[in-house]
Wavefront OBJ file of the C-alpha trace (Angstrom):
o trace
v 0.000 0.000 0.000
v 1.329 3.502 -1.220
v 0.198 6.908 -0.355
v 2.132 9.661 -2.567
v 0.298 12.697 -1.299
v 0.498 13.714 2.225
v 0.675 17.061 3.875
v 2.550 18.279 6.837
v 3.196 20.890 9.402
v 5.120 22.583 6.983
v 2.230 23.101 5.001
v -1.394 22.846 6.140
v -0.990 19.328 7.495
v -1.437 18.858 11.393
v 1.121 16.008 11.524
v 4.720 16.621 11.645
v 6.969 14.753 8.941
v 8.433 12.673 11.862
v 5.066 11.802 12.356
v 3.489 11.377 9.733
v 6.530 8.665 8.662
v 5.648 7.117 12.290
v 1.626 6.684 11.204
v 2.401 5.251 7.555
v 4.600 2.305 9.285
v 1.731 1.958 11.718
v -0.833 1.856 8.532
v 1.552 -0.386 6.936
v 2.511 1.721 4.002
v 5.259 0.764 1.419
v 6.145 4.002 0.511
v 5.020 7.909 1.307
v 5.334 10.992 -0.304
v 5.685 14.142 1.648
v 3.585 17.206 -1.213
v 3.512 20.138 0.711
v 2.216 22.948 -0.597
v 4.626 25.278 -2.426
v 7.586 24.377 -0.423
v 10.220 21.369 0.611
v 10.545 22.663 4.028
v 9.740 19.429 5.857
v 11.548 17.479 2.873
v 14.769 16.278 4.667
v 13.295 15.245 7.876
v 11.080 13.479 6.340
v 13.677 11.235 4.220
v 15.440 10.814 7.132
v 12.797 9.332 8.840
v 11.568 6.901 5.766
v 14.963 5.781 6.050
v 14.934 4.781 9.625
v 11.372 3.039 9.088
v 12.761 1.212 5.692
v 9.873 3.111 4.274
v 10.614 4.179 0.464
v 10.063 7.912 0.850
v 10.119 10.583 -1.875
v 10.746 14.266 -1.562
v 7.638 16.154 -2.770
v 5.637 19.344 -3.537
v 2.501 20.411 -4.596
v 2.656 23.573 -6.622
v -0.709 25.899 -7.675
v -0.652 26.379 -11.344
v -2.135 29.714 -12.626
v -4.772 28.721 -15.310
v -8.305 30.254 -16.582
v -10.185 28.042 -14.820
v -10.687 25.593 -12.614
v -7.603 24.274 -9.959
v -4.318 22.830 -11.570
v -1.926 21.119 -8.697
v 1.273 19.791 -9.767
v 2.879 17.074 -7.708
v 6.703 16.581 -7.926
v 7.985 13.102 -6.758
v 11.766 12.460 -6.010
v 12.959 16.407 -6.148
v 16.397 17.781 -4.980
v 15.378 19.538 -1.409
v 18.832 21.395 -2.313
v 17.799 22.755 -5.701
v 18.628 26.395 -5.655
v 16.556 27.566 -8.646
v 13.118 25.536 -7.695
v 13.771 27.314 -4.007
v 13.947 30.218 -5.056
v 10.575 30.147 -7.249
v 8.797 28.766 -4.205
v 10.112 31.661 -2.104
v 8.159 33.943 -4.272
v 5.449 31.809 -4.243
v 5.096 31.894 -0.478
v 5.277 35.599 0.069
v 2.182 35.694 -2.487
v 0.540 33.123 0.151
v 1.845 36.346 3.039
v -0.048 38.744 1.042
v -3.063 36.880 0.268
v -3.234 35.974 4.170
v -3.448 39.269 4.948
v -6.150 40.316 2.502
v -8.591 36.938 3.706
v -8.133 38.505 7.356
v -9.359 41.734 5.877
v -12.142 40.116 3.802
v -13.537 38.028 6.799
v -13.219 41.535 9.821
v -15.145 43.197 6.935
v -17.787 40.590 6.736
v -18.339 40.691 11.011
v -15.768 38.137 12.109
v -13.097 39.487 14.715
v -10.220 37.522 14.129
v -7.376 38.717 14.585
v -3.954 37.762 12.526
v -2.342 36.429 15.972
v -5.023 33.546 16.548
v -4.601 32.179 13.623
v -0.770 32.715 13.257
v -1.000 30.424 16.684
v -3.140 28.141 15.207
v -0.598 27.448 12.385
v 2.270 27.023 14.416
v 5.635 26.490 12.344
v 3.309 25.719 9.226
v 2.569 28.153 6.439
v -0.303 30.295 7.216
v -3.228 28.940 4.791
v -6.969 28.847 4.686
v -7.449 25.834 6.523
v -5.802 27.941 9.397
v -8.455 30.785 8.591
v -11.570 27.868 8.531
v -10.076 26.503 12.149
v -10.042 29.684 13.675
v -13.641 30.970 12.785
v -14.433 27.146 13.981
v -13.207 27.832 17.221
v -14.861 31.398 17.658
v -18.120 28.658 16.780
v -19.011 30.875 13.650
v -19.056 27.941 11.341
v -20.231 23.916 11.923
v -16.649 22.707 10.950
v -14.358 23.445 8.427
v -16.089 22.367 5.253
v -18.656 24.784 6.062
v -16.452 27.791 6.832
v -15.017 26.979 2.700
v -18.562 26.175 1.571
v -19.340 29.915 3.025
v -16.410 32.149 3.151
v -12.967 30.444 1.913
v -13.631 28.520 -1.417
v -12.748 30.068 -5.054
v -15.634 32.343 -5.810
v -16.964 33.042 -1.939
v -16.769 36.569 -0.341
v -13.372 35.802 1.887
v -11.478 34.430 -1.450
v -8.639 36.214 -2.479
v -6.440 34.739 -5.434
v -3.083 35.047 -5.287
v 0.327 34.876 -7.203
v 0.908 31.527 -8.990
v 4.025 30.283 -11.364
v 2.624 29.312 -14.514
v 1.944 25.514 -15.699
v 4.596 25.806 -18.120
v 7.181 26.858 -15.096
v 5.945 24.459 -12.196
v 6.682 21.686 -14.778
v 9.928 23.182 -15.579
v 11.573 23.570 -12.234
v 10.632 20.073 -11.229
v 12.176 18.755 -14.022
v 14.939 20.797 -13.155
v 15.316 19.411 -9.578
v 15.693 15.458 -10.490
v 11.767 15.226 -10.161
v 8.575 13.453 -12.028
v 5.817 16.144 -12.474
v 2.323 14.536 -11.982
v -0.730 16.113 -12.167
v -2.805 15.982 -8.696
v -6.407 15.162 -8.396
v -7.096 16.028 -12.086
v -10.967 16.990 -12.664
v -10.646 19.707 -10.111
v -9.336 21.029 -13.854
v -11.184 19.396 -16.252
v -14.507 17.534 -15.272
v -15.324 16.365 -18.773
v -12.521 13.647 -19.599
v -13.221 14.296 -23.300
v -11.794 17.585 -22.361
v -8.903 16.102 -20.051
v -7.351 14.260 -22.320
v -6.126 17.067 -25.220
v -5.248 19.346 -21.634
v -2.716 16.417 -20.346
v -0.852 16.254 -23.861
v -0.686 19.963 -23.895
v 0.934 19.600 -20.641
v 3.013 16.773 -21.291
v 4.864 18.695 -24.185
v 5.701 20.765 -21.306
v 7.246 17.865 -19.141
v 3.961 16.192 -17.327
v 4.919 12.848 -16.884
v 2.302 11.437 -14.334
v -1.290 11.487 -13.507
v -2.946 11.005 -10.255
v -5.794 8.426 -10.882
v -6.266 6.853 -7.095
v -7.405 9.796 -5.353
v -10.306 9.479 -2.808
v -12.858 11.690 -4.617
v -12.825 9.554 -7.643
v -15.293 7.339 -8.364
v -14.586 3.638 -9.817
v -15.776 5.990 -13.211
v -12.892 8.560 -13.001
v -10.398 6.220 -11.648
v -10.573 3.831 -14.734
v -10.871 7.186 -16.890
v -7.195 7.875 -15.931
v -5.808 4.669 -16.083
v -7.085 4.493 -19.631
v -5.583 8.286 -20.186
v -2.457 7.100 -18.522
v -2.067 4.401 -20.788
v -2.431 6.026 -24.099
v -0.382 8.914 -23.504
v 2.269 7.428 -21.826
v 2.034 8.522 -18.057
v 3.177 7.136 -14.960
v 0.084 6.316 -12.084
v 0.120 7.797 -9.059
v -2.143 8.356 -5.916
v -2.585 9.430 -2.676
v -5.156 10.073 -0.149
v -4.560 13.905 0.207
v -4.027 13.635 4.037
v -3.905 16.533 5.913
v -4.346 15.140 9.416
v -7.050 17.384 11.589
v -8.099 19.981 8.717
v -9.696 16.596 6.743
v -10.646 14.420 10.072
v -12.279 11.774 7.843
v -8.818 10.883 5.970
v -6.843 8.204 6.845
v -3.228 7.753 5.984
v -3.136 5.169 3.133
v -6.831 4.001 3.489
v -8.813 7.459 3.332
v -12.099 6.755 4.634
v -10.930 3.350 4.820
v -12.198 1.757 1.584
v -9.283 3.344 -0.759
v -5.986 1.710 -1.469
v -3.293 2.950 -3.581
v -1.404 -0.398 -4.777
v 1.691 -0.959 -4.600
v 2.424 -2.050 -8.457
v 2.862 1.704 -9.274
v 6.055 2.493 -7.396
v 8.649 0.398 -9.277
v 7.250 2.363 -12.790
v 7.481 5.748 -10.330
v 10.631 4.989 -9.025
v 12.105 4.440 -12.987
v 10.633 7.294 -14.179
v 12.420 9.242 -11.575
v 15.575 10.741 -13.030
v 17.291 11.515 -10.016
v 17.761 9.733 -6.663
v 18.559 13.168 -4.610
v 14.610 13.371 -3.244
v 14.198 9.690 -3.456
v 15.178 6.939 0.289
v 14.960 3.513 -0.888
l 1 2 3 4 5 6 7 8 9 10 11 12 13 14 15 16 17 18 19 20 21 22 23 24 25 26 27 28 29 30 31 32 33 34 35 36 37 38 39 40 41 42 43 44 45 46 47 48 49 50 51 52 53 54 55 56 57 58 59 60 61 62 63 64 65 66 67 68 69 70 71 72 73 74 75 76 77 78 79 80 81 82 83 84 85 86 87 88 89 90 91 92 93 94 95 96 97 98 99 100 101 102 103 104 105 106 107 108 109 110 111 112 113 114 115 116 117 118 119 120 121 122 123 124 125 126 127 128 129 130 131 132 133 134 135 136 137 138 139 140 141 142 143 144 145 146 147 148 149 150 151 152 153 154 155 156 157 158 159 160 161 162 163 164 165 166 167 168 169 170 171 172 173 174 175 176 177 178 179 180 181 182 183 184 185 186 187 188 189 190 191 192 193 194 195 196 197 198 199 200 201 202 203 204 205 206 207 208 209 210 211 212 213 214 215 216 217 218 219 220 221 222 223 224 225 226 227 228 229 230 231 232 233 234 235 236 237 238 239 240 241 242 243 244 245 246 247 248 249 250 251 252 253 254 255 256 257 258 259 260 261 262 263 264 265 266 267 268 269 270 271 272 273 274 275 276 277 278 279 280 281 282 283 284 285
């Protein structure tokens, strides 16, 4: 059993890397992947720790793509946590997230709630501020049922606390993982494109531009969508991957490796993941 997308502390994950690497030998995983949003903070640690489990462990990221519509994640499997230029680009990516924290604070005093920028700095800890910190704090204040609600409300694309922010192009996410040893995958793909007859001229326009996997176990698919990117996988040429999206607290109902318990990621994809992996810096066997 695999589970190639998993959050942290370092992100918007309640679990540190340490510990999250403790709960996958406890759930009996083969091999993790730490994704963390636009950053490899936690990426080191985390190897280390695989290691010392004899869990094969990759060196992630998830990266925000800026496109017309819709939501396009890139995952990165098997990066450099050293590689200067991808650093850099997720540097400038994470003082966007700074300024778009500030301006969802605004958004949400101006719409009645009093929350101030300290309570839900100490909600995030060492982790990058993000919404799910903004959803747990008006949670605690009891102005929303639980944290899907305060998104369904306030925090998703298109609600009155939204603010966009800045994004590196599909074209450069794909890029700089290349660039740092890794396989560029795309995560969770009809948060992009719903129609599949739609998805699958979208993929080869990204795989020109370096896409070389596609996420087809992931816990919001249905048997329908799963088999849809299998079959896309297959006749363009990608690698499988899949993972449960675990965040820890912010999604209680996930489980690492199992989801709600019913989802399995199987562990016939990581020998094709682990060839198609050009580099071994991101990558503890």
């Amino acid at each position: 059993m695999l589970d190639l997308h998993i959050h942290s502390t370092f992100s918007d994950g309640s679990e540190t890397p340490e510990a999250l690497v403790e709960l996958g030998a406890l759930a009996g995983l083969r091999a993790m992947a730490l994704t963390d949003h636009d950053n490899l903070r936690g990426a080191r640690v985390f190897l280390q720790a695989c290691g010392q489990r004899r869990i094969t462990g990759f060196s992630g990221v998830e990266i925000s793509a800026e496109v017309p519509s819709g939501t396009l994640h890139l995952l990165g499997y098997g990066i450099d946590p050293a590689h200067a230029g991808l650093l850099e680009n997720l540097d400038r990516v994470l003082d966007g997230r700074e300024a778009r924290n500030r301006q969802i604070l605004l958004k949400l005093n101006e719409l009645g709630f009093p929350l101030t920028w300290e309570e839900v700095r100490a909600l995030a800890g060492d982790d990058v501020v993000g919404r799910p910190h903004f959803a747990c704090a008006l949670l605690r204040r009891g102005l929303v049922a639980d944290i899907k609600d305060a998104f369904d409300k306030y925090l998703a694309k298109g609600k009155p606390a939204y603010v966009n922010r800045f994004r590196l192009s599909p074209a450069e996410g794909l890029r700089l993982i290349r660039a740092a040893g890794g396989l560029p995958a795309i995560a969770h793909p009809f948060t992009w494109q719903q129609d599949p007859a739609a998805l699958e001229p979208a993929l080869a326009k990204l795989q020109q531009l370096g896409l070389g996997g596609i996420e087809a176990y992931y816990p919001e698919h249905d048997n329908e969508r799963t088999i849809a990117c299998l079959r896309l996988a297959r006749k363009l040429g990608l690698v499988v991957t899949g993972g449960t999206d675990y965040h820890g607290a912010a999604k209680p109902n996930l489980r690492l490796g199992t989801a709600s318990g019913q989802f399995c990621v199987p562990d016939e994809l990581l020998s094709p993941l682990l060839r198609a992996i050009p580099g071994r810096a991101g990558v503890v066997e």
